[in-house]
PDB file with one MODEL, atoms N, CA, C and O in Angstrom:
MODEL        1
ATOM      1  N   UNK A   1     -14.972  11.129  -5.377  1.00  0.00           N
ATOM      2  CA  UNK A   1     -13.550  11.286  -5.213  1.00  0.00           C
ATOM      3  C   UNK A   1     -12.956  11.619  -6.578  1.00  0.00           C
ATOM      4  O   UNK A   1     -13.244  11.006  -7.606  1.00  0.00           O
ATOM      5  N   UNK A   2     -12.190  12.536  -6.511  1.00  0.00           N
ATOM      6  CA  UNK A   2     -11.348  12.973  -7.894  1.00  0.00           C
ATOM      7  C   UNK A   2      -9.983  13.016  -7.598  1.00  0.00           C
ATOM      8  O   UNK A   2      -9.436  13.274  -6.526  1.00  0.00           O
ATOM      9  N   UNK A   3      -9.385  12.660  -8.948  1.00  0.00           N
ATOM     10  CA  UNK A   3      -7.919  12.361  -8.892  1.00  0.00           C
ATOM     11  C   UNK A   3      -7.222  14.097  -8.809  1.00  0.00           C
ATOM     12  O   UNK A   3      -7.625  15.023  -9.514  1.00  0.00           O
ATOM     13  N   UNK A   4      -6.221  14.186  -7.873  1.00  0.00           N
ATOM     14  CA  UNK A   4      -5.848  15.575  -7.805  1.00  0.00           C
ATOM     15  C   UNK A   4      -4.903  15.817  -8.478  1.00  0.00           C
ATOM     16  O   UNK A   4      -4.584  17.005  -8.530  1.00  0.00           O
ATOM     17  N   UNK A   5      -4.197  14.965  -9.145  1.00  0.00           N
ATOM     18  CA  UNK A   5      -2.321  14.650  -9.441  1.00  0.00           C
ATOM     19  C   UNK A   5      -1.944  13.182  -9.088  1.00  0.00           C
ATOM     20  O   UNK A   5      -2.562  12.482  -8.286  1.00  0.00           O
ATOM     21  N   UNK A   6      -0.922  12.841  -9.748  1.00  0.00           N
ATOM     22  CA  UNK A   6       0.074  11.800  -9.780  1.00  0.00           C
ATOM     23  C   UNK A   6       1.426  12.747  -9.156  1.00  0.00           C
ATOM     24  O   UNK A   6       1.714  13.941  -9.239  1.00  0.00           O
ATOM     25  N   UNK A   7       2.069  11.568  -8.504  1.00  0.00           N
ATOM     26  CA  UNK A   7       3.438  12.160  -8.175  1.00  0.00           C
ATOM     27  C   UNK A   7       4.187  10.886  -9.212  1.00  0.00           C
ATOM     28  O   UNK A   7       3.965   9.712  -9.507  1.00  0.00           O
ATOM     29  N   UNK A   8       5.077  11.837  -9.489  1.00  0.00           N
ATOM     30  CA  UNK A   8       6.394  10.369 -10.364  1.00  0.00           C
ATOM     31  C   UNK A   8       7.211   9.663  -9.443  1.00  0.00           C
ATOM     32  O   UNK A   8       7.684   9.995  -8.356  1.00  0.00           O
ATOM     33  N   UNK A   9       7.269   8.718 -10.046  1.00  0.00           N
ATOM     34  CA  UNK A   9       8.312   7.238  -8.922  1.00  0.00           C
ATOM     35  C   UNK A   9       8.799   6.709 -10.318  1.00  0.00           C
ATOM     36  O   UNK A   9       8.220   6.757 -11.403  1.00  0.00           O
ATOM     37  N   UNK A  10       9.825   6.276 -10.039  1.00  0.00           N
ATOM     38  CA  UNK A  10      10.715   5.118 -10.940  1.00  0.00           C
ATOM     39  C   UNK A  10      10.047   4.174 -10.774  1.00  0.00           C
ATOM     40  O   UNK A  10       9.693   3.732 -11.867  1.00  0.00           O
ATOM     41  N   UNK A  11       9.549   3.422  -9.690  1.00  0.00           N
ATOM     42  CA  UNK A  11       9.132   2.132  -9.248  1.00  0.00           C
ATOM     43  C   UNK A  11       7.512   2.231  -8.570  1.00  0.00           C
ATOM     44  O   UNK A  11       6.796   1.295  -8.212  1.00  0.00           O
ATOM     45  N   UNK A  12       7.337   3.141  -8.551  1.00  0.00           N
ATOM     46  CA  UNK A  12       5.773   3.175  -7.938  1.00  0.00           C
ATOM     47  C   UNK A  12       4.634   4.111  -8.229  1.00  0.00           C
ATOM     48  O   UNK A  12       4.803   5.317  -8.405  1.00  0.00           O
ATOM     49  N   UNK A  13       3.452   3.500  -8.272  1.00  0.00           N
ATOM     50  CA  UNK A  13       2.586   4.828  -8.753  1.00  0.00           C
ATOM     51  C   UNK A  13       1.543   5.231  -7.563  1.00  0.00           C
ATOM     52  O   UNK A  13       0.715   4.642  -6.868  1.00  0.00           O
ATOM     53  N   UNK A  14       2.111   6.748  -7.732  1.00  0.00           N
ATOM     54  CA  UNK A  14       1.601   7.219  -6.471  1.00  0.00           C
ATOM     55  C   UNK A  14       0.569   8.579  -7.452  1.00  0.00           C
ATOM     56  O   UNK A  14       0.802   9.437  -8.303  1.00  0.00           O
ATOM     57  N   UNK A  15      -0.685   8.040  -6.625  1.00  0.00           N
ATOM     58  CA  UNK A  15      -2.235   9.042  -6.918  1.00  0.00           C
ATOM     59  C   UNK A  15      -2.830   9.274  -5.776  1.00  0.00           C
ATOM     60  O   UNK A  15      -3.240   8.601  -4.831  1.00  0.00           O
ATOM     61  N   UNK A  16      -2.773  10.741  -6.172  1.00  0.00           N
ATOM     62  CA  UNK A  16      -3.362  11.950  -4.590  1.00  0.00           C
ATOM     63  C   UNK A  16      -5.091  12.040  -5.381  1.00  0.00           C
ATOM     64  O   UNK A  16      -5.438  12.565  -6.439  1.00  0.00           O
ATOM     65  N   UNK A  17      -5.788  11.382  -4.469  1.00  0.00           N
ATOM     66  CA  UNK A  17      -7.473  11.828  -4.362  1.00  0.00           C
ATOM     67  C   UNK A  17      -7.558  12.723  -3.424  1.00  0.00           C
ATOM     68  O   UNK A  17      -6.702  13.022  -2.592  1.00  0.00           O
ATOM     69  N   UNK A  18      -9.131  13.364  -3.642  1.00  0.00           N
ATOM     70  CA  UNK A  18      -9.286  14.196  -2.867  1.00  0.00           C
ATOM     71  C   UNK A  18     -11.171  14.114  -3.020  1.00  0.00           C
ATOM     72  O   UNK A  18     -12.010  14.045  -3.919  1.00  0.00           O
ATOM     73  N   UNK A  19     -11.129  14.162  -1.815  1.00  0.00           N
ATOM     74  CA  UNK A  19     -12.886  14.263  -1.263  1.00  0.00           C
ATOM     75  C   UNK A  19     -13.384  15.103  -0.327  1.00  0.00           C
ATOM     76  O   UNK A  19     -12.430  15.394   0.395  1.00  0.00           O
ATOM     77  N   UNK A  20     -14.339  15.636   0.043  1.00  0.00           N
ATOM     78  CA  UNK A  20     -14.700  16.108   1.321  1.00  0.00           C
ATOM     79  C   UNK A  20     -13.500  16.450   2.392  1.00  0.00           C
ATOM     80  O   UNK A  20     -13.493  16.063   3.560  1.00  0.00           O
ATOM     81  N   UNK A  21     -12.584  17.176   1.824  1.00  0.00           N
ATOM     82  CA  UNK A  21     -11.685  18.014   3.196  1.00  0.00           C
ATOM     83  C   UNK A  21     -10.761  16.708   3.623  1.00  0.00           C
ATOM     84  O   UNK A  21     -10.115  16.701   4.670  1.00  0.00           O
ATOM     85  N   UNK A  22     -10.777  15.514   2.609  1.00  0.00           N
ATOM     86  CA  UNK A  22      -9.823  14.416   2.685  1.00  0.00           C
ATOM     87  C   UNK A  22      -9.099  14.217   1.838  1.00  0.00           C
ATOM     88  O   UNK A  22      -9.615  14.494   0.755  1.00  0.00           O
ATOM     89  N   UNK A  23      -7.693  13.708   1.730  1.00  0.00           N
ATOM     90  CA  UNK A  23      -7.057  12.865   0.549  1.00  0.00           C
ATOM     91  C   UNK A  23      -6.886  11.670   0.843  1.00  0.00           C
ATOM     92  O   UNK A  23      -6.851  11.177   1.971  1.00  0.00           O
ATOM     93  N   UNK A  24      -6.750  11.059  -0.366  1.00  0.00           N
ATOM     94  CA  UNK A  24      -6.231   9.649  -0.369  1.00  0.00           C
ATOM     95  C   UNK A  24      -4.866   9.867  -1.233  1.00  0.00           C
ATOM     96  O   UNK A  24      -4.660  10.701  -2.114  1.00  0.00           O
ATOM     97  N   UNK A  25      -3.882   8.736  -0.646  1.00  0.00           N
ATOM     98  CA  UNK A  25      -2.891   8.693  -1.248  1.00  0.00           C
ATOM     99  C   UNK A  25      -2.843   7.403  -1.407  1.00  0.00           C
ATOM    100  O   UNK A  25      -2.791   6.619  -0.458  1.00  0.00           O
ATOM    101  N   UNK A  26      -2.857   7.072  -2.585  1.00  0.00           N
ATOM    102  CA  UNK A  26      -2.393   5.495  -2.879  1.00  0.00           C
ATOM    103  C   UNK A  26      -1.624   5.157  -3.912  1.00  0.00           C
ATOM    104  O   UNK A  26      -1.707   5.730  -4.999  1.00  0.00           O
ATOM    105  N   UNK A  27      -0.607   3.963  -3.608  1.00  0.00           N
ATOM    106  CA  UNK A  27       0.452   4.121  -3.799  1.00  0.00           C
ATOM    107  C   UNK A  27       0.561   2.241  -4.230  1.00  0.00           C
ATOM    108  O   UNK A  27       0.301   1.264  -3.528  1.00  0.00           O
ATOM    109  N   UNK A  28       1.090   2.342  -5.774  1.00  0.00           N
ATOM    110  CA  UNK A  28       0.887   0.872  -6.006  1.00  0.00           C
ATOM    111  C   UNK A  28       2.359   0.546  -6.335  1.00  0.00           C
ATOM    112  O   UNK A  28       3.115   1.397  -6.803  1.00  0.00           O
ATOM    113  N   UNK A  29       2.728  -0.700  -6.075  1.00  0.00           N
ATOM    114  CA  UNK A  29       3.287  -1.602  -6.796  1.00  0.00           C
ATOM    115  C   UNK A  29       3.157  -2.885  -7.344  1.00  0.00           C
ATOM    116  O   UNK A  29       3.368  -3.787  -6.534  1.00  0.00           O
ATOM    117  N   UNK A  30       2.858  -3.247  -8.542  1.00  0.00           N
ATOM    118  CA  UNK A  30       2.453  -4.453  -9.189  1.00  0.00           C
ATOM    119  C   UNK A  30       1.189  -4.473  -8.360  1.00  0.00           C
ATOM    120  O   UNK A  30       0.550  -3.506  -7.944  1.00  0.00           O
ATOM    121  N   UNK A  31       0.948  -5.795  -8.197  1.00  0.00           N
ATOM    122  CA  UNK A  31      -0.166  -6.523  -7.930  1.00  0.00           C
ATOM    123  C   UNK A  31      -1.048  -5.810  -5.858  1.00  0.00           C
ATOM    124  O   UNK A  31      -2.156  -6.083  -5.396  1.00  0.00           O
ATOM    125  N   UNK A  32       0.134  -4.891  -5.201  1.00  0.00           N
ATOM    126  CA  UNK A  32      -0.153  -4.933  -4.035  1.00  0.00           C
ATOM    127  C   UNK A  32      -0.049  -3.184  -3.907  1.00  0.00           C
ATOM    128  O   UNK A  32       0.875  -2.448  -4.253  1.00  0.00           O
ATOM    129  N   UNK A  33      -1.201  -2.890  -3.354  1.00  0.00           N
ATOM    130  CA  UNK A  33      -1.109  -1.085  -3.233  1.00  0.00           C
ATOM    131  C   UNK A  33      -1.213  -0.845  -1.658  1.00  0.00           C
ATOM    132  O   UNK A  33      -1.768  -1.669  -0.931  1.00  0.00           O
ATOM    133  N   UNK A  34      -0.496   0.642  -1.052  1.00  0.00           N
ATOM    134  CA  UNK A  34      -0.773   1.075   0.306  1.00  0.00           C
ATOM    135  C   UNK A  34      -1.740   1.873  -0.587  1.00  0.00           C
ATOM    136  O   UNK A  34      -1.864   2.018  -1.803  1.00  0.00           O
ATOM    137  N   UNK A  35      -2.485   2.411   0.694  1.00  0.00           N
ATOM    138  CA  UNK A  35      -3.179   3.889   0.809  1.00  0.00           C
ATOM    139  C   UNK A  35      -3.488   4.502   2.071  1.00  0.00           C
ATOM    140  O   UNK A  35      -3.893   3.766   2.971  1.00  0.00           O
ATOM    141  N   UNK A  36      -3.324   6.089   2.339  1.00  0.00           N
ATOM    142  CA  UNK A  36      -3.263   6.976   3.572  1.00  0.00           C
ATOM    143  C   UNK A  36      -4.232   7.554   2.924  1.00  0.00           C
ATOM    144  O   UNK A  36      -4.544   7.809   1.761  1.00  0.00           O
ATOM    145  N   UNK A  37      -4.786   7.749   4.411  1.00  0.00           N
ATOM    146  CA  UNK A  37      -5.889   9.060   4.262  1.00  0.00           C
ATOM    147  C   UNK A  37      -5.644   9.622   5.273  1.00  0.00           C
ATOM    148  O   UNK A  37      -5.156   9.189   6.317  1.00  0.00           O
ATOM    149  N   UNK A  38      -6.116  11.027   4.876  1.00  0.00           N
ATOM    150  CA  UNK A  38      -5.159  12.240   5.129  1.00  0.00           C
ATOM    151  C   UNK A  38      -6.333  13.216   5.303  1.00  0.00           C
ATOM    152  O   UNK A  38      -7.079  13.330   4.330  1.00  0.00           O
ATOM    153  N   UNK A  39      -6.646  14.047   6.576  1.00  0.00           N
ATOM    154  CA  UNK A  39      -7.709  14.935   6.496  1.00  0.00           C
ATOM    155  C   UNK A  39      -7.238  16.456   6.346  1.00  0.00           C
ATOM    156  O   UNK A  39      -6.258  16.788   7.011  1.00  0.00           O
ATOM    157  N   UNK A  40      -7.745  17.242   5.672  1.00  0.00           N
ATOM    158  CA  UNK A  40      -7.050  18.525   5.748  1.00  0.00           C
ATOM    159  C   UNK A  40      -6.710  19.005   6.680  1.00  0.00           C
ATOM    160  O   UNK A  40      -7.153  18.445   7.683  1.00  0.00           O
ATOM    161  N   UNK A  41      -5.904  20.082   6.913  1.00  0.00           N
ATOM    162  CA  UNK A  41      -5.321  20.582   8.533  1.00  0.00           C
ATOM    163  C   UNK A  41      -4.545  21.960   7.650  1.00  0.00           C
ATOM    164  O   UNK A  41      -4.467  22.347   6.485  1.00  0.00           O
ATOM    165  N   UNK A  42      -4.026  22.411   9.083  1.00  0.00           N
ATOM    166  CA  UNK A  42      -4.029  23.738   8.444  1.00  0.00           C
ATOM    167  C   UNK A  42      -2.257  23.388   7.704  1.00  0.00           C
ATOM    168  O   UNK A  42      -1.543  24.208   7.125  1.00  0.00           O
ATOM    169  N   UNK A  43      -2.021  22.248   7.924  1.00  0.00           N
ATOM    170  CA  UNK A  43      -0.458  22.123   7.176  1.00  0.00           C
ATOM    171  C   UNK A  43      -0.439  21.301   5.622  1.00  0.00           C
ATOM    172  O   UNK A  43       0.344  21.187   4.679  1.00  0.00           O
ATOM    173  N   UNK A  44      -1.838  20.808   6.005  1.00  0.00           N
ATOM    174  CA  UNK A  44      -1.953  20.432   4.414  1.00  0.00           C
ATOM    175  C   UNK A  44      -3.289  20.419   3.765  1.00  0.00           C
ATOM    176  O   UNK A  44      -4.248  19.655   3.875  1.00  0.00           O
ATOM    177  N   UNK A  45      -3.113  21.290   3.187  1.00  0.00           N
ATOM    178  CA  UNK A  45      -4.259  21.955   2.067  1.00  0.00           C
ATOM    179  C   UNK A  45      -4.687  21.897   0.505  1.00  0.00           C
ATOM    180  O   UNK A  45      -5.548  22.604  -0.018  1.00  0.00           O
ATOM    181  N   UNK A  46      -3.694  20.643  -0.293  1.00  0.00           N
ATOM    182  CA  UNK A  46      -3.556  21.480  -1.058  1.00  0.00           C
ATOM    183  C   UNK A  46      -2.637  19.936  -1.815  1.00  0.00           C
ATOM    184  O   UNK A  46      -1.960  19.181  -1.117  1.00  0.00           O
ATOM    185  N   UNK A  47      -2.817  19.772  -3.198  1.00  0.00           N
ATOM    186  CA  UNK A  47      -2.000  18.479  -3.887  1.00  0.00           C
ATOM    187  C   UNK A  47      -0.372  19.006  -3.157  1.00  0.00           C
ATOM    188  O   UNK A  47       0.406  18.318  -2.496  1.00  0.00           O
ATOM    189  N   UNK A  48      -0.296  19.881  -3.406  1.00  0.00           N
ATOM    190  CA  UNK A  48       1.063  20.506  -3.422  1.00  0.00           C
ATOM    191  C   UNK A  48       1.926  20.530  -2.173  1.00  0.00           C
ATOM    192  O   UNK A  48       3.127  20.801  -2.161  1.00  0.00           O
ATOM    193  N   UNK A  49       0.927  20.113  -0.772  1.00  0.00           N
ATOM    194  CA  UNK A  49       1.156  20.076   0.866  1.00  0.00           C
ATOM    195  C   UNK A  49       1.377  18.189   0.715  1.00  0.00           C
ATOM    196  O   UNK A  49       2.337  17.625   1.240  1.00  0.00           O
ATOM    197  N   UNK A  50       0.405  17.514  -0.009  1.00  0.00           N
ATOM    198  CA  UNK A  50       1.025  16.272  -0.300  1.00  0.00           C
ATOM    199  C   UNK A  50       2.255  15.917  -0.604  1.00  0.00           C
ATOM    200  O   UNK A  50       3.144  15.345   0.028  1.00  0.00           O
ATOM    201  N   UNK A  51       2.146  16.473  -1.991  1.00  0.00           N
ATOM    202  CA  UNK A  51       3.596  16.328  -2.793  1.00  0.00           C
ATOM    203  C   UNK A  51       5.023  16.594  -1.383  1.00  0.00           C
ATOM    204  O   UNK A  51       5.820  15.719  -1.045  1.00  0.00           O
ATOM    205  N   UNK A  52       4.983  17.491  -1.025  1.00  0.00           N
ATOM    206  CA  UNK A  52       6.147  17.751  -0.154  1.00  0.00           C
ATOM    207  C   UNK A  52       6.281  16.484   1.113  1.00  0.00           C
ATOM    208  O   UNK A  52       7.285  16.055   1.682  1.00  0.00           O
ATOM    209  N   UNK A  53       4.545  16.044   1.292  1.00  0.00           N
ATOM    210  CA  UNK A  53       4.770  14.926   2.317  1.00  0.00           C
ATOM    211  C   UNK A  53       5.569  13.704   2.184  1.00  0.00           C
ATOM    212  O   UNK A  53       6.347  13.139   2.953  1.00  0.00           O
ATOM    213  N   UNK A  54       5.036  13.374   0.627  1.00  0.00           N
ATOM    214  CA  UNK A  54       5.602  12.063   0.166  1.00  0.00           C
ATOM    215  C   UNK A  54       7.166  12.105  -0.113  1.00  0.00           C
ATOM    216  O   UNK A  54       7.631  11.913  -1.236  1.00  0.00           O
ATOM    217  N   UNK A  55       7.959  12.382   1.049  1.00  0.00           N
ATOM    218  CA  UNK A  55       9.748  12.401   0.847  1.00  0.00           C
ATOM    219  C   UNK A  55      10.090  11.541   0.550  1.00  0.00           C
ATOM    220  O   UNK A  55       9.343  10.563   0.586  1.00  0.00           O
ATOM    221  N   UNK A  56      11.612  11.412   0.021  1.00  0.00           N
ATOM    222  CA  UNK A  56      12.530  10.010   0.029  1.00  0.00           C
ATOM    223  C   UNK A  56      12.246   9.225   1.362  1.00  0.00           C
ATOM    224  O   UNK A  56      11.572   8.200   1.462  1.00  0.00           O
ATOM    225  N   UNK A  57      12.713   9.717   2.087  1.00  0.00           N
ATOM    226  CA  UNK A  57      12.091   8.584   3.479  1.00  0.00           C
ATOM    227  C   UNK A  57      10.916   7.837   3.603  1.00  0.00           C
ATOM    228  O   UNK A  57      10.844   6.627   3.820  1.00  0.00           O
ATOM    229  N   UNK A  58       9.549   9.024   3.378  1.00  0.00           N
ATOM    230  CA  UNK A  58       8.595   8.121   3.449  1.00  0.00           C
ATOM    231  C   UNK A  58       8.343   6.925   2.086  1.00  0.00           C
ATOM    232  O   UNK A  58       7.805   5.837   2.288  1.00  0.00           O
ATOM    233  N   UNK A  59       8.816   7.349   0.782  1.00  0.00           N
ATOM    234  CA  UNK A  59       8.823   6.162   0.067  1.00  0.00           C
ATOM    235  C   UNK A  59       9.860   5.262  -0.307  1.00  0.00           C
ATOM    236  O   UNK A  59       9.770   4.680  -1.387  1.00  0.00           O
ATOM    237  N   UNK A  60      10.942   5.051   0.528  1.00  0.00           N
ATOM    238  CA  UNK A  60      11.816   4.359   1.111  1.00  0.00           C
ATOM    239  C   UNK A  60      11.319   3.194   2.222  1.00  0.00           C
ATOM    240  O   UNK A  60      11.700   2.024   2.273  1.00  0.00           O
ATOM    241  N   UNK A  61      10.418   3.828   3.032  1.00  0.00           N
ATOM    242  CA  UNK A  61       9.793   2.975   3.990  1.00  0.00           C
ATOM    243  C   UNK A  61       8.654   2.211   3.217  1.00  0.00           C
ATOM    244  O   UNK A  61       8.509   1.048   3.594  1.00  0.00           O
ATOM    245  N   UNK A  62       7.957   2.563   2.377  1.00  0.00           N
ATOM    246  CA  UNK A  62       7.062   2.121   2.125  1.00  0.00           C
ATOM    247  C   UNK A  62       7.411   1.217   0.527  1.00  0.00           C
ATOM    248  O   UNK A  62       6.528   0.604  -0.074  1.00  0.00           O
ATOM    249  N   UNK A  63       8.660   1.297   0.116  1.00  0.00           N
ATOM    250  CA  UNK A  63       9.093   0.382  -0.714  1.00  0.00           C
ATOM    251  C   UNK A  63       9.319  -1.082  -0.103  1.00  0.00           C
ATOM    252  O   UNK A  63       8.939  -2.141  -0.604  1.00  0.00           O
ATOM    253  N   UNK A  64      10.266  -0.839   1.503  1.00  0.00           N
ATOM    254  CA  UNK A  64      10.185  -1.592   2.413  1.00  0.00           C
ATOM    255  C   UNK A  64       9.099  -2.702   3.031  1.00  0.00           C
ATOM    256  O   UNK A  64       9.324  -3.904   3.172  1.00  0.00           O
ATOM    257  N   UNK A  65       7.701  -1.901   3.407  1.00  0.00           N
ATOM    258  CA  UNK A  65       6.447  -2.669   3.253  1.00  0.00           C
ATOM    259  C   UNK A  65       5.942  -3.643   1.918  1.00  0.00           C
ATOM    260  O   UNK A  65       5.362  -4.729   1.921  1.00  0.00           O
ATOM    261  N   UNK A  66       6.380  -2.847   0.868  1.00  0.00           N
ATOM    262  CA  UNK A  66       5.945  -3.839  -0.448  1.00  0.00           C
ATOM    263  C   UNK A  66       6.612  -4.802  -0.621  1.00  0.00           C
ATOM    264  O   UNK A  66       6.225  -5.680  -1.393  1.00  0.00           O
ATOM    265  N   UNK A  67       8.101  -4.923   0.223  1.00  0.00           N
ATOM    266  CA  UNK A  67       8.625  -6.150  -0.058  1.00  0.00           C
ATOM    267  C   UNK A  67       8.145  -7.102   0.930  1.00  0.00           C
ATOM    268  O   UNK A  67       7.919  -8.261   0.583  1.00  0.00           O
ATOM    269  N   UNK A  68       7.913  -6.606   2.497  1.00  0.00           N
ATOM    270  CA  UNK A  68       7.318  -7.174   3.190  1.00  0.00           C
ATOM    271  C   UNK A  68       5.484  -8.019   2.370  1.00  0.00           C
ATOM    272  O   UNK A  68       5.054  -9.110   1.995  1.00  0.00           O
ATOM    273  N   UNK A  69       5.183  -7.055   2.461  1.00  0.00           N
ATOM    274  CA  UNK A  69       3.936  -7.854   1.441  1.00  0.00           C
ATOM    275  C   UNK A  69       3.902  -8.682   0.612  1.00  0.00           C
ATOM    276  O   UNK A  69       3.064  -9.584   0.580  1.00  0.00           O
ATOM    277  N   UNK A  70       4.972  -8.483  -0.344  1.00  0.00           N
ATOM    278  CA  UNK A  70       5.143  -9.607  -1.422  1.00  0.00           C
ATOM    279  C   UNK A  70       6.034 -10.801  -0.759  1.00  0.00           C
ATOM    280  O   UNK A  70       6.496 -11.765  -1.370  1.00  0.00           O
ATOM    281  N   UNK A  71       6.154 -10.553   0.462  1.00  0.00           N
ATOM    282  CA  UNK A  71       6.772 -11.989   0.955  1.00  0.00           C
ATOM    283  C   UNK A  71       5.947 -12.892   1.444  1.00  0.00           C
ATOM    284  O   UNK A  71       5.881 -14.121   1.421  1.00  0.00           O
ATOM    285  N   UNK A  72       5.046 -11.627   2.099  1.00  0.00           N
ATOM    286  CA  UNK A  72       4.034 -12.620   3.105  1.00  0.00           C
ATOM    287  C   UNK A  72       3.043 -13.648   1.812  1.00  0.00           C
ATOM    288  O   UNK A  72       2.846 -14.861   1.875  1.00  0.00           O
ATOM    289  N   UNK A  73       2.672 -12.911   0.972  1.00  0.00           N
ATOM    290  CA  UNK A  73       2.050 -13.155   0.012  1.00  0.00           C
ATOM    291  C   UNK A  73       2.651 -14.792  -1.149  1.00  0.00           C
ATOM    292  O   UNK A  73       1.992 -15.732  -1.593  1.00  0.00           O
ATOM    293  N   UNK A  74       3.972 -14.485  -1.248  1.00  0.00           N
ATOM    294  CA  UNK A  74       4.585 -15.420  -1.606  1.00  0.00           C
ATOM    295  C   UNK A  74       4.798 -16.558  -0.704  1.00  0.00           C
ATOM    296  O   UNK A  74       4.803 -17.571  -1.403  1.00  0.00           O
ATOM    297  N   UNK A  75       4.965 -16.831   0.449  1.00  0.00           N
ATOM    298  CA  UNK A  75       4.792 -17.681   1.280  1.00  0.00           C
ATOM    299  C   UNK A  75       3.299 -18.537   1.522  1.00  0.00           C
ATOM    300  O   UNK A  75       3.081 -19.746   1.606  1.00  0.00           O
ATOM    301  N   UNK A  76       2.387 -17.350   1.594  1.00  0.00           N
ATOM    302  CA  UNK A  76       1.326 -18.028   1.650  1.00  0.00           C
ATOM    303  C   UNK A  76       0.461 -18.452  -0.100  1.00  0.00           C
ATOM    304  O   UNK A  76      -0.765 -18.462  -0.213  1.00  0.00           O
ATOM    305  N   UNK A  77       1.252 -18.704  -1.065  1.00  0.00           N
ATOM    306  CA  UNK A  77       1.581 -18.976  -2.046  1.00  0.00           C
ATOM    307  C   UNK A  77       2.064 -20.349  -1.856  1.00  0.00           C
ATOM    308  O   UNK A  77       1.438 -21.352  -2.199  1.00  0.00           O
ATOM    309  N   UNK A  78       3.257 -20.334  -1.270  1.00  0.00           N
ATOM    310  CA  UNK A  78       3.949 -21.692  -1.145  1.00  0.00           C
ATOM    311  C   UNK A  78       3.089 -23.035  -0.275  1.00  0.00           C
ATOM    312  O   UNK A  78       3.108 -24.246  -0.495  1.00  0.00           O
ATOM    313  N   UNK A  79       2.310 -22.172   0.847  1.00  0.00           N
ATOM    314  CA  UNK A  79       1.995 -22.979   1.944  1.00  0.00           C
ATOM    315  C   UNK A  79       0.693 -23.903   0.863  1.00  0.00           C
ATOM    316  O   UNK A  79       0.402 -25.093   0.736  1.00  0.00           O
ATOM    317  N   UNK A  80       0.237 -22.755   0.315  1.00  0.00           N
ATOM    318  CA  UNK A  80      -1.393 -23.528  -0.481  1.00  0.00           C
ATOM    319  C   UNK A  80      -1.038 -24.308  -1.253  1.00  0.00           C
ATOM    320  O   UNK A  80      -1.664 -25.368  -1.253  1.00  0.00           O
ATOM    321  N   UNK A  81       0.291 -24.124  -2.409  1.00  0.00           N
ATOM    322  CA  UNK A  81       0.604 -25.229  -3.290  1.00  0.00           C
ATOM    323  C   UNK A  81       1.188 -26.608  -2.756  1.00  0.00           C
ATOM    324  O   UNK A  81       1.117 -27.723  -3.273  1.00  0.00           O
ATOM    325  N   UNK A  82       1.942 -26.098  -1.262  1.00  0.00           N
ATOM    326  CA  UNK A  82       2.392 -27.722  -1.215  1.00  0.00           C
ATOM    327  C   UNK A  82       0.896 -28.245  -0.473  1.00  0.00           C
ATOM    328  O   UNK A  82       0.831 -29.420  -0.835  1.00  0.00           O
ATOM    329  N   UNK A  83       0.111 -28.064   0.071  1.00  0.00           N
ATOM    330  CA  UNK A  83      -1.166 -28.375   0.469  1.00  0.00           C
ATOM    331  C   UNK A  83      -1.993 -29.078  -0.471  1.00  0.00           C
ATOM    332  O   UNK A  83      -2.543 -30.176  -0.381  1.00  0.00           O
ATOM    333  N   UNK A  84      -1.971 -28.238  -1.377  1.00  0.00           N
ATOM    334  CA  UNK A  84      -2.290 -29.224  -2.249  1.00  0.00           C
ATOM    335  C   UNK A  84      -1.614 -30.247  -3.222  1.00  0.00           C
ATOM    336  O   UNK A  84      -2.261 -31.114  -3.809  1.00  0.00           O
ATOM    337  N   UNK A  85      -0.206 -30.071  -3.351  1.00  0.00           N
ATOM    338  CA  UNK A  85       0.574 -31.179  -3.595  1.00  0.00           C
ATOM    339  C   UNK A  85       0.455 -32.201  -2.703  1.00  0.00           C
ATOM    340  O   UNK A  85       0.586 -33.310  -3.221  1.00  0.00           O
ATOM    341  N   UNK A  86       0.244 -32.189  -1.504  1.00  0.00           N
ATOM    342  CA  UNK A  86       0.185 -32.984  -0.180  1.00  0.00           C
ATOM    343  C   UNK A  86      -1.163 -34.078  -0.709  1.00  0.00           C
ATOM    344  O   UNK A  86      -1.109 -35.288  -0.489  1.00  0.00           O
ATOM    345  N   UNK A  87      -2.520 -33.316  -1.539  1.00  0.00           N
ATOM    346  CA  UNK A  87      -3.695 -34.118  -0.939  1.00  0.00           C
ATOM    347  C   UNK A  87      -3.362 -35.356  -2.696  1.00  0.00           C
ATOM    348  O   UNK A  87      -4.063 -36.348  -2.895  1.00  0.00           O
TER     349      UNK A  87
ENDMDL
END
């Protein structure tokens, strides 16, 4: 797998791989990353068919998930420490 490009984010780092007629897109914030995989087609070919995928919307939604994540994550944070405050 080779890195094809970075796209820029204020808040997130987003890296387009590419393998065998596939990409990966993965997409970090802090400590918790998404990633899509993406098979070529005849609409996307190309870093540059990515780039246009990754809109304001879709990383709007997926800023959305990272907060979801870092909640679930923080909770189950909370649950283990009082657990063990408990024993």
């Amino acid at each position: 797998m080779r890195v094809l490009g970075v796209i820029p984010h204020q808040f997130l780092k987003i890296t387009v791989f590419g393998m065998n007629m596939k990409y990966t897109v993965k997409i970090e914030m802090g400590q918790m990353e998404i990633t899509y995989k993406i098979r070529e087609s005849e609409n996307i070919k190309s870093f540059d068919d990515i780039d246009k995928l990754i809109d304001e919307q879709f990383l709007n939604e997926n800023l959305s998930h990272f907060t979801t994540m870092f909640n679930s994550m923080e909770k189950a944070f909370e649950r283990h420490t009082s657990e063990e405050d408990a024993s």
